[in-house]
N, C-alpha and C positions, 0 to 999 in steps of 0.2 A: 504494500500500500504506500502509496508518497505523502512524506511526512508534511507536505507544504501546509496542513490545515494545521500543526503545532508552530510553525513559523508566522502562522493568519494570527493563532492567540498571542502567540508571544509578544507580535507586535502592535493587537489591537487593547491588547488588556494591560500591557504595558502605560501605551496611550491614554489608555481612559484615565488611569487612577489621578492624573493631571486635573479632570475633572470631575471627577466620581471620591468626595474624599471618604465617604462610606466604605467602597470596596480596599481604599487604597489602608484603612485601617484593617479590612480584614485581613487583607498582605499583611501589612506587621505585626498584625499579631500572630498569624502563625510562622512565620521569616519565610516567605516565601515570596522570593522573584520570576513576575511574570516572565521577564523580559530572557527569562534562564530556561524556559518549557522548550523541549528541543522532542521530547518524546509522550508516550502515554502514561509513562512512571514518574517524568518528573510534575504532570499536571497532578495526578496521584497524591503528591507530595501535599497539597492543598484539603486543609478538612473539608466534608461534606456540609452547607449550610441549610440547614431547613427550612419549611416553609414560616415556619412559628419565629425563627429567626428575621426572617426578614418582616414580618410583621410589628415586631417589638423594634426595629428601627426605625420603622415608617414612623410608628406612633411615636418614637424620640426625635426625629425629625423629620416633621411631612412636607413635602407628602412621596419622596422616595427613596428617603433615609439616606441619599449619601450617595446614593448609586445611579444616577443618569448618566451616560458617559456621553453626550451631546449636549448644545444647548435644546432649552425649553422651546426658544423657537421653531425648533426640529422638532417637535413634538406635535402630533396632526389632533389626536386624540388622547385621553387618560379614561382607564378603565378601572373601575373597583367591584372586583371580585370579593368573595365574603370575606369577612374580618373587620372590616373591608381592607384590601390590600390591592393597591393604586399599582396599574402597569401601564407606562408610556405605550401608545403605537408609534412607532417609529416607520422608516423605510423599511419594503421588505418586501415587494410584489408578488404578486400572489396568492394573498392571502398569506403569506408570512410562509412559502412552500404551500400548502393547501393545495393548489392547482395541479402538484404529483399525482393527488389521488384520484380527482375527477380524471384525469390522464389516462393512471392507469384504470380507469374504470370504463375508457372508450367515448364519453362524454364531454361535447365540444362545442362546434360549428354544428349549429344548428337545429340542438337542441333546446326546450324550454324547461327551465328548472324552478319550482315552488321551493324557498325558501322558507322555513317556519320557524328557522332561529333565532331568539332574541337578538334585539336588535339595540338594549339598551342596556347602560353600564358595560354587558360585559362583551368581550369578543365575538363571541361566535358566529352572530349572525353578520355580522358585518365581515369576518373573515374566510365564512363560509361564499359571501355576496363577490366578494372581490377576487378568491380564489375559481368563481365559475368563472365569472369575468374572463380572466385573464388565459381560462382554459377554451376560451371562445361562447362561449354559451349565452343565453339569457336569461336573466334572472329578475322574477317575479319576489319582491320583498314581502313575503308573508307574514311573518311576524306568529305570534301563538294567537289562539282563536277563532271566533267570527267562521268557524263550523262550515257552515252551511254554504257562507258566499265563497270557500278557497273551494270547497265542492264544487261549485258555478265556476271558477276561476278555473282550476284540472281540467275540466270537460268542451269548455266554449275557447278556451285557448289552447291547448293543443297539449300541454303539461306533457313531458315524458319522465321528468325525475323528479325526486321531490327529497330535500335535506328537512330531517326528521328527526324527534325523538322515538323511540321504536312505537310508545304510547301514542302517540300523537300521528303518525304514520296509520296505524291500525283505525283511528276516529277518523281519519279523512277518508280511507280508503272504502270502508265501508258504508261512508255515508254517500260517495259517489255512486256505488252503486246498488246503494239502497232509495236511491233518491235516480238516477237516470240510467239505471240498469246495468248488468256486467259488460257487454257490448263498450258502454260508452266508458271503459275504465282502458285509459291507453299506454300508461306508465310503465314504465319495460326497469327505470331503475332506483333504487333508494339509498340514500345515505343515510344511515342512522347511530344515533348515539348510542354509547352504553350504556348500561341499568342493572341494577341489584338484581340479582336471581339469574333463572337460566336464559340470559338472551341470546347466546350460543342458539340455544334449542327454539327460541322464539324466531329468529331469522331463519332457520329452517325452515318451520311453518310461514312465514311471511313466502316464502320465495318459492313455494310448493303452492301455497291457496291464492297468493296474488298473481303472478306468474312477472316478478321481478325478481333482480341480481341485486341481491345488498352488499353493500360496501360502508368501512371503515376507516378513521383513521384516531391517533392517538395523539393530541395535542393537549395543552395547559394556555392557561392565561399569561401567563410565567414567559413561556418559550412559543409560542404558534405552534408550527409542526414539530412533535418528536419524531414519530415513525409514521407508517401509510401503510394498508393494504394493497398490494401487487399482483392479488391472483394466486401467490404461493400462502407458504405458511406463514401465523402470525403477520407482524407488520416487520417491513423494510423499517431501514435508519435512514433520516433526513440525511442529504450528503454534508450539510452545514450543522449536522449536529457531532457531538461527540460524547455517544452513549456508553455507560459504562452498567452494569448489576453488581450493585456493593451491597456488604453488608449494612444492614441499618443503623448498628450501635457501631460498628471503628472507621468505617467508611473506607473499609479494604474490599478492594474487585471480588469477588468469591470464584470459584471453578467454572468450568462452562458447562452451563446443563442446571448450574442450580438454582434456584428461588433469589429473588435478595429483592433492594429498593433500587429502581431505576432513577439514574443520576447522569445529568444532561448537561454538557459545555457547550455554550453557543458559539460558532465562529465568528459570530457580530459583535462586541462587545459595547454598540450605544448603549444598548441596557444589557448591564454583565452578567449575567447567567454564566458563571463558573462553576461547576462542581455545584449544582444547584439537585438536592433530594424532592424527587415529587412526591415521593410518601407513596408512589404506586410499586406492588409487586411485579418480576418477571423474571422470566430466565431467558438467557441469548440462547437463541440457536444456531447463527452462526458469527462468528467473531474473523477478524481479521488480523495477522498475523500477532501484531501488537499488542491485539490483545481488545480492541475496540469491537465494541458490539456491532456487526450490520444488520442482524436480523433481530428481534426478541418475536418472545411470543405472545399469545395474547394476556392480558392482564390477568391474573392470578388473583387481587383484590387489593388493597388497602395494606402497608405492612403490619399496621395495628390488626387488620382484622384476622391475622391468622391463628391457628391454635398449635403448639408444640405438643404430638402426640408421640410417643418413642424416642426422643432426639429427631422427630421430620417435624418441618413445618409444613401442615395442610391449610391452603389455601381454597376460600373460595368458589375456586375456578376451577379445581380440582371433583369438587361437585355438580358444576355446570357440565361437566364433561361426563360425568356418572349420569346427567340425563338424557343429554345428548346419543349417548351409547346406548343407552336400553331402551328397546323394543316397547313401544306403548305405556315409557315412562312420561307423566305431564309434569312431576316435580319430585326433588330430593330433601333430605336435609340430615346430616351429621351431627352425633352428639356426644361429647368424647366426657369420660366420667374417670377416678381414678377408682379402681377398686382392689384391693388386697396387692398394694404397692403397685401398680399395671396401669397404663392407662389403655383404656379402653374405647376405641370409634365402634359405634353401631351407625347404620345408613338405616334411614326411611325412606322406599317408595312408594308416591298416589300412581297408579296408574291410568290408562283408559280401561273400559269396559270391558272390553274386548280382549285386553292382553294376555297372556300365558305368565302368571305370577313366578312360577318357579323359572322359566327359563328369563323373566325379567333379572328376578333374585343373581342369578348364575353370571348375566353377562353385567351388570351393577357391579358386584363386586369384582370382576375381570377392571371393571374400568376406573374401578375406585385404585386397586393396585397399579394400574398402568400409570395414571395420574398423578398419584400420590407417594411410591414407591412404599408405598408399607398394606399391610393385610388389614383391611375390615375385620372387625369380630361379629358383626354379622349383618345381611340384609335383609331386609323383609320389609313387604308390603302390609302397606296403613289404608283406611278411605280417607283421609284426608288429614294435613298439617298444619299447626296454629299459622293463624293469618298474622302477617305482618314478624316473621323471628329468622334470623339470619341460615343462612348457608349451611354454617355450622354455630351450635351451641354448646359454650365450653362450660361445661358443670363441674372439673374435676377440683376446682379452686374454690368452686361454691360451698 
């Protein structure tokens, strides 16, 4: 791989701290010279800073605690994500990278795209808006809501994609043609977000009962694009990112193949994203020589949200995959207990009607070990799961 994107940082983060005196105290406080980054070990050499951290300097000094590395005049927009924690938009076209994925998703000249993502305070919809843009497209600013006329709006203008929460996806879709029939429903594609629970297994069904291709990508407020969906597995890495899967608590890279928090260098440094932690889980799947992530996979969950069951941390996503895998499985959920020093995962599944419980039971557990690398203590089928309780429920602390 050609190192010249540790030569981009070295000399744009260098630069910045001229004007960033935030970041440039982070530098000293850990003795760490930009201007010395020649590889992926010595960026390494830099702690990992959280999101809670930069929150607590915003609120010391607002409203970007230290860290713009342009002037304010360069600054088009300011966005507050919750906390609220203020992020310049700066230059960046395409929706800040965005436009990879409409790309890879075939979506361009001359298609019409429904936009439903918010459009105020925070990113998205304006970074989704700009990234069609720039992919050739049209883009219809939908915004959330108002049902009934984006219905009228799909149908009487020609709509072929539509950027969606998967919730929000599912109300339009149905009211199109529950309101002007299946004929008049022409959408061939969907971008949609993610969501708690199996949305894995819910884009399935979206893409079997509507007859579109959904697509993803994996961005923050923080950084625009992390990674994209390609068609292969998991997401690609932004070619201006530089992804790393570190451990949570020392902020050391971990093996390839294992779990950890994805941790993101931007090669732009007006707004510094160095070694910046998103608090999201993953694991690389493929890496390049130095050790830089180009592939991860899909998001595992929250690092907080996982449960250490044997020495493995189970994530999440490791249960989306147990429903995805089983035959006429609708939903899962994990619940690991300690008992007589052991801890313990048992899996629930609801099934449909129709399903074969035991050869559900059989290939659940196949998928819960493929996922998870450790063995279920057991599966079996429920008629149904408390509403509203996570993935997995960790009782052994209880």
């Amino acid at each position: 791989m050609s190192l010249s994107i540790y030569k981009d940082i070295a000399h744009a983060y260098a630069a910045a701290t001229e004007r960033a005196p935030g970041l440039k105290a982070r530098f000293a406080a850990a003795g760490f010279d930009p201007a010395a980054v020649e590889t992926l070990a010595d960026l390494t050499r830099l702690p990992v800073m959280k999101k809670e951290e930069l929150l607590k300097l915003q609120r010391d000094d607002p409203p970007f605690g230290g860290f713009l590395g342009s002037d304010l005049k360069d600054v088009g927009r300011i966005y507050a994500s919750p906390g609220p924690i203020f992020e310049p938009s700066l230059s960046g076209g395409g929706g800040h990278g965005l436009d990879l994925l409409f790309r890879s998703a075939g979506v361009g000249a001359g298609d019409i795209i429904l936009n439903t993502w918010m459009y105020h305070l925070v990113p998205a919809g304006l970074l989704f808006d700009e990234a069609a843009q720039a992919a050739g497209a049209t883009v219809i600013p939908g915004g959330v809501g108002n049902t009934e006329l984006q219905a009228q709006i799909i149908v009487e203008t020609g709509v072929t994609s539509i950027c969606a929460s998967t919730a929000f996806f599912l109300t339009l879709a149905d009211k199109v043609i529950e309101t002007y029939g299946r004929d008049a429903w022409k959408v061939k594609t969907a971008f949609l977000g993610g969501e708690m629970g199996d949305w894995m297994a819910k884009r399935r069904r979206i893409e079997a009962d509507y007859g579109v291709s959904t697509w993803a990508a994996y961005a923050t407020a923080d950084l625009g694009l992390v990674a994209y969906e390609d068609g292969g597995e998991g997401y690609v890495a932004h070619p201006d990112r530089v992804v790393q899967i570190c451990n949570p608590v020392n902020g050391e890279q971990v093996s390839h193949g294992e779990p950890g928090e994805v941790v993101v260098t931007a090669r732009d440094a007006t707004w510094p994203m160095i070694r910046f932690g998103t608090g999201d889980s993953a694991f690389a799947l493929e890496s390049d020589e130095d050790g830089r992530v180009s592939r991860i996979s899909a998001l595992q969950g929250r690092v907080g949200a996982a449960v250490k069951v044997r020495e493995i941390f189970v994530y999440p996503r490791a249960i989306e995959e147990v429903v995805i895998a089983t035959p006429g499985a609708k939903a899962a959920q994990a619940v690991v207990t300690r008992e007589n020093d052991r801890d313990m995962i048992r899996i629930s599944l609801v099934l449909e009607d129709s399903a074969d419980a035991a050869a559900a039971e059989a290939a659940g557990a196949k998928a819960f070990k493929q996922y998870s690398r450790i063995r279920a203590d057991a599966v079996s089928v429920v008629a149904e799961l408390p509403e509203n309780t996570d993935l997995i429920v960790n009782q052994k602390d209880g």
